[in-house]
C-alpha positions as CSV (number, residue, x, y, z in Angstrom):
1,X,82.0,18.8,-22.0
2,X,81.1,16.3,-24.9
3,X,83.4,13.5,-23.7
4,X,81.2,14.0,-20.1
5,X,78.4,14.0,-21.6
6,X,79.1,10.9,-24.0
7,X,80.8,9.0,-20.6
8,X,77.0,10.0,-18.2
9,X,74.9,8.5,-21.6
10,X,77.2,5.3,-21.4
11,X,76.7,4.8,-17.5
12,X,72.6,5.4,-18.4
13,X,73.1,2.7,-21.1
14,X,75.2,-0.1,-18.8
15,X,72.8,0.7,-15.9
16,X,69.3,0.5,-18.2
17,X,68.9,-2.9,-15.9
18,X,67.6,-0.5,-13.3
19,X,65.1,1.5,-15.7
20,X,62.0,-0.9,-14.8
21,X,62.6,0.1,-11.2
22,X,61.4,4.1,-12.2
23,X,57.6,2.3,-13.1
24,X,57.4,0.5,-9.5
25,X,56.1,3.8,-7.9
26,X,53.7,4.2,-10.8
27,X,52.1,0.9,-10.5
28,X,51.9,1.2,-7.2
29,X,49.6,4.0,-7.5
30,X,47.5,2.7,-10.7
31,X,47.2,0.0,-8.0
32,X,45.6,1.7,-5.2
33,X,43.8,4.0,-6.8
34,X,41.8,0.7,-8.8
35,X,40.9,-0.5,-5.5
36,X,40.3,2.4,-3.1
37,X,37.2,3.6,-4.1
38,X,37.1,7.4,-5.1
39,X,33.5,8.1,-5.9
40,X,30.4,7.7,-3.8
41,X,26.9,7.7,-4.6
42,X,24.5,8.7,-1.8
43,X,20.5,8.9,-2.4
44,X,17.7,9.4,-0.6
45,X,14.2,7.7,-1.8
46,X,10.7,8.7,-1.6
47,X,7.7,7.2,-2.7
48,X,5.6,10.4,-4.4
49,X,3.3,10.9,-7.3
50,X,5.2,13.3,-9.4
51,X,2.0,15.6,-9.9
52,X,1.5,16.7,-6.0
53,X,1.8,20.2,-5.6
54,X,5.6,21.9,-4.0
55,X,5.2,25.1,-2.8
56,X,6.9,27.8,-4.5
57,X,9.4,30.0,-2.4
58,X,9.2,33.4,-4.5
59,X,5.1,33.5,-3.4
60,X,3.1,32.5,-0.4
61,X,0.3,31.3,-2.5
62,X,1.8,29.5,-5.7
63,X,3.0,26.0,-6.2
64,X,4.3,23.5,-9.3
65,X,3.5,20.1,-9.8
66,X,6.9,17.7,-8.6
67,X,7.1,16.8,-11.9
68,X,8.1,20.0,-12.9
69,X,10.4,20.7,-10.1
70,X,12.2,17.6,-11.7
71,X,12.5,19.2,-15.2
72,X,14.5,21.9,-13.7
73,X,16.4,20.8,-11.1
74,X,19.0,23.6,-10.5
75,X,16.0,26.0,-9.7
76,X,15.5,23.7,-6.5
77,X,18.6,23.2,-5.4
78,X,20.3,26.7,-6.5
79,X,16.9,28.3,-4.6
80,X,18.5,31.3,-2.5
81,X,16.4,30.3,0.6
82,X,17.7,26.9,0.4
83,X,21.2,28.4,-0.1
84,X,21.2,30.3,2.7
85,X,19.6,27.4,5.1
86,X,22.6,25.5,3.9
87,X,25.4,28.2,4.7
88,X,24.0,28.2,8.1
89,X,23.8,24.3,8.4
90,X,27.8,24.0,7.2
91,X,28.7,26.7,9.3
92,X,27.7,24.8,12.4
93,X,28.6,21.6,11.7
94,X,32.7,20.6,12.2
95,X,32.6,17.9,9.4
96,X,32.1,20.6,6.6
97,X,35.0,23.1,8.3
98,X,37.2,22.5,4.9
99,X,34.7,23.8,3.1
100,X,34.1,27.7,2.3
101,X,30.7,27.5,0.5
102,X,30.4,31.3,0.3
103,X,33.0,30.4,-2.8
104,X,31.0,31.0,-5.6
105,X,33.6,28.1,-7.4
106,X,32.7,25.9,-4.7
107,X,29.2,26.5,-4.5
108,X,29.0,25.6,-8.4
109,X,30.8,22.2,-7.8
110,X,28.9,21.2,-4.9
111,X,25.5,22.0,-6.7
112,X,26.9,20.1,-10.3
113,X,27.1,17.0,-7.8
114,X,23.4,16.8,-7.2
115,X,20.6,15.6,-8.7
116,X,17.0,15.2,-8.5
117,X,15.2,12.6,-11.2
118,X,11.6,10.8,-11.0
119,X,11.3,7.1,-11.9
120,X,8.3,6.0,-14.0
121,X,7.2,3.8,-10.5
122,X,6.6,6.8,-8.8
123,X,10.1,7.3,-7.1
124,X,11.7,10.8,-6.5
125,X,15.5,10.5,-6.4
126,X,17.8,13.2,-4.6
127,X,21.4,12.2,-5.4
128,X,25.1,13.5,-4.5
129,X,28.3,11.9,-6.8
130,X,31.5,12.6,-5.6
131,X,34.7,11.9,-3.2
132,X,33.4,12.9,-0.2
133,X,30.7,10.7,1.3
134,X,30.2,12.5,4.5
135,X,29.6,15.8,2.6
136,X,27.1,14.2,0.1
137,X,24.7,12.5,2.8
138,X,24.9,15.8,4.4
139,X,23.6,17.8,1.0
140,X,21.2,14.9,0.2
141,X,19.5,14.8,3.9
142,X,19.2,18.8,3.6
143,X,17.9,18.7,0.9
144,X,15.5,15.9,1.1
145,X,14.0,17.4,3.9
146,X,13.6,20.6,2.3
147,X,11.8,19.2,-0.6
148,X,9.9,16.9,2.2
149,X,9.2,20.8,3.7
150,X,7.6,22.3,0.4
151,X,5.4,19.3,-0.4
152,X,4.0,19.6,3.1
153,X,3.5,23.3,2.3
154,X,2.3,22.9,-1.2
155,X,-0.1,20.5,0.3
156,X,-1.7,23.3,2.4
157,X,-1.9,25.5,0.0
158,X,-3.5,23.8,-2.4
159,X,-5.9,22.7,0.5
160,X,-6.6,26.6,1.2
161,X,-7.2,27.7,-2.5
162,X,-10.4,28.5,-3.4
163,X,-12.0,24.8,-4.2
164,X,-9.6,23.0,-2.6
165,X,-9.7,20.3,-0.2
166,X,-11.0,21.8,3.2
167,X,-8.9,19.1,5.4
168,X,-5.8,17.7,4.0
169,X,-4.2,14.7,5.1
170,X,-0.6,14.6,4.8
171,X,0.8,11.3,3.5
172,X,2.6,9.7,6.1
173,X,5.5,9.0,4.1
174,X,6.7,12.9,4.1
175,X,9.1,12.7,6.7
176,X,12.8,12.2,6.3
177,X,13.3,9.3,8.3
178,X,10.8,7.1,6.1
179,X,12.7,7.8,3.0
180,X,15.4,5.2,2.0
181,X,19.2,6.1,2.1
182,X,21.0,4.1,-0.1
183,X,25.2,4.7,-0.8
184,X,27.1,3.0,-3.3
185,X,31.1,3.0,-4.2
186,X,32.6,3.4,-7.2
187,X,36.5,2.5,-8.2
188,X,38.4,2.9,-11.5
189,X,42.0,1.9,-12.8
190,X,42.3,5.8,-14.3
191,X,40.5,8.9,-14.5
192,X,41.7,12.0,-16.6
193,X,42.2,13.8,-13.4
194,X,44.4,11.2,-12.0
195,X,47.1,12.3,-15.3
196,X,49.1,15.5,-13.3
197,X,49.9,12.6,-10.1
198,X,50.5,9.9,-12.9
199,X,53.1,12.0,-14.6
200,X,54.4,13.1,-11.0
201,X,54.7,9.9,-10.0
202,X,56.6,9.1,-13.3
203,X,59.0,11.7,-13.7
204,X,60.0,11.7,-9.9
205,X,61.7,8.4,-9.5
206,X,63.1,8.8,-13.5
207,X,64.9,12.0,-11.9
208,X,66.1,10.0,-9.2
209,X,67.6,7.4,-11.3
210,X,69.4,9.6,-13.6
211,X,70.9,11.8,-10.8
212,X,71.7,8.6,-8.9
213,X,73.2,7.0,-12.1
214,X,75.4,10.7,-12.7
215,X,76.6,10.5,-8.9
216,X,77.6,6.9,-9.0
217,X,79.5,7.5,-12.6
218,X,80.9,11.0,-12.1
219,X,82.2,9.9,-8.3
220,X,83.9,6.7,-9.7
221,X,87.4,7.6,-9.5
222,X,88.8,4.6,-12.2
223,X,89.3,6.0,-15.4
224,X,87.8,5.9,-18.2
225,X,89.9,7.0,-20.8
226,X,93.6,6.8,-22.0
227,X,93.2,11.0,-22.4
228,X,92.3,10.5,-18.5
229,X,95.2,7.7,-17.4
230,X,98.2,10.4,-19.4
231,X,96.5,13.4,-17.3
232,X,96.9,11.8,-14.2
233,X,100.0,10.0,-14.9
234,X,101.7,13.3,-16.8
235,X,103.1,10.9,-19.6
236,X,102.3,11.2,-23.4
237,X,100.3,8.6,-25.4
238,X,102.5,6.4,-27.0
239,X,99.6,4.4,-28.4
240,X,96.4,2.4,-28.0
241,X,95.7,-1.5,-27.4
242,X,92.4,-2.1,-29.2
243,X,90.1,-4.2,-28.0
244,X,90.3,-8.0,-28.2
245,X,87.1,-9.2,-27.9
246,X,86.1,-8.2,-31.9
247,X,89.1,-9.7,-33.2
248,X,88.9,-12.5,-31.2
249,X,85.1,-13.2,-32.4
250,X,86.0,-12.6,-36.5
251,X,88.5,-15.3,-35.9
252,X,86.3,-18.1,-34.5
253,X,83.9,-17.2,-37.1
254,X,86.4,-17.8,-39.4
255,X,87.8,-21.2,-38.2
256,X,84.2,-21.5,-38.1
257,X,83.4,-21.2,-41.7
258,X,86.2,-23.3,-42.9
């Protein structure tokens, strides 16, 4: 067992030449995944003062300003009305059939992907970051046109309160299609959830080489030993010839020296 052991480390060691060839695959995928682009930005832009009223969905009559819908983004887009408009929406439409959204795990992730910020120009911002483009101009258009929905409906209902405006005019702006899409890509040489391929990648073609490198020795029927040459040829060891390479080198050095 030993001598096999110490005969498959020597074949690693006189076939090392091949060890670069285990980080090709690695590279390979370093490479693509630089310049493939893996994140995707999608925003939809409207041109609001932050202080007109949104309608509140927990009362008919109530509404907040849409600066303070801002401050607390996950109440808008975590609303159970809004939830529920989007289960319908995914359940109709064929580009969102890998997702199960009635997954509270999945649910979380696809709401940690959005946003909602205000500029100081008077610019609200509904964005989606993730892998999956066609999913995030999907959330952001919903969603967009839900929050379009409640400033229409916070507009009449601050028109119907007692003092308020007794015609409102809606801006024109408040309609989906005359908000700005915009979509950006993103690529980078490594991300930390990238590291369980990476190390797949890795250790796949290392196994490969050593297994390789074990078949090629172990099926190589020369032999390696003198132990191995008196097996096969049932004779006794009379004695060994040591190598004459060594020698050889001390004496040049010595003629060398003189």
């Amino acid at each position: 067992m030993i001598f096999n052991l110490r005969r498959y480390f020597q074949a690693l060691i006189r076939h090392i030449y091949w060890l670069p060839l285990v980080l090709v695959p690695l590279a390979v995928f370093l490479l693509i995944s630089g310049v493939r682009p893996d994140r995707f930005t999608v925003t939809r832009v409207l041109q609001v003062n932050p202080e007109n009223p949104v309608a509140v969905t927990t009362s008919p009559v109530d509404t907040v300003t849409l600066r303070s819908l801002a401050a607390m983004p996950e109440g808008f887009f975590a609303d159970r009305l809004a939830l529920t408009g989007w289960r319908r929406t995914a359940e109709t439409d064929p580009d969102l059939s890998g997702y199960d959204f009635h997954d509270t795990r999945t649910l979380r992730s696809v709401l940690g992907s959005l946003s909602l910020r205000l500029d100081g120009q008077g610019h609200c911002e509904i964005s989606y970051l993730g892998s999956d483009p066609k999913l995030g101009t999907k959330l952001v258009n919903y969603y967009t046109d839900r929050l379009l929905s409640r400033l229409r409906a916070g507009f009449y209902r601050q028109a119907a309160a007692p003092g308020g405006q007794g015609q409102l005019k809606l801006p024109e702006h408040l309609q989906l299609s005359q908000t700005m899409l915009k979509k950006n890509e993103h690529r980078a040489w490594w991300r930390a959830d990238r590291l369980p391929l990476a190390l797949v990648t890795f250790l796949l073609p290392l196994v490969v080489f050593m297994v390789f490198v074990g078949f090629r020795e172990f099926l190589d029927p020369s032999f390696k030993s003198g132990r191995q040459a008196a097996r096969y040829l049932d004779l006794p060891i009379l004695g060994f010839m040591p190598p004459l390479d060594p020698i050889v080198r001390n004496l040049e050095r010595s003629k060398e020296r003189r």
